[in-house]
Steps between C-alpha positions, in 0.01 A plus 500: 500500500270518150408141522336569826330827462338363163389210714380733746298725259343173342398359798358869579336453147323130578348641841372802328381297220324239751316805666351630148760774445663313230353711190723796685796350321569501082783295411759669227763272275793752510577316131124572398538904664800558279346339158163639553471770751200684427310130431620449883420860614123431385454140644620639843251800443255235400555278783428773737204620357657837378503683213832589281406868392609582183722796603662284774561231199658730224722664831577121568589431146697879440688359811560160333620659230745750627649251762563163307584203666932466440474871397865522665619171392401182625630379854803274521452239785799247599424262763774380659 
């Protein structure tokens, strides 16, 4: 069941967070990924003490820009 294993992996979180570890985890809005990925890509690389090479940006942003988001229309959902 979802609603468990995200339970689970929070409570996971909390105990690893209570024992210091917590800075091991970077949360990502999936809204904020899709409006402003490469913002996103460097605050996780920030977070985590890394640096965003330029060549591994421009291949993230040639990739970005081949592969838009809906580039095969955008998905149809119907809950029912």
């Amino acid at each position: 069941n979802t609603t468990s294993a995200i339970a689970k992996a929070m409570a996971t979180r909390k105990a690893l967070e209570r024992m210091g570890l917590g800075k091991r985890f970077c949360d990502v809005q999936f809204d904020r990924l899709c409006a402003q990925p490469m913002a996103t890509v460097r605050r996780i690389y920030k977070h985590f003490g890394k640096k965003l090479e330029p060549d591994a940006e421009a291949r993230m942003q040639l990739y970005l820009k081949e592969h838009p988001r809906f580039k095969h229309g955008k998905p149809q959902y119907n809950i029912k």
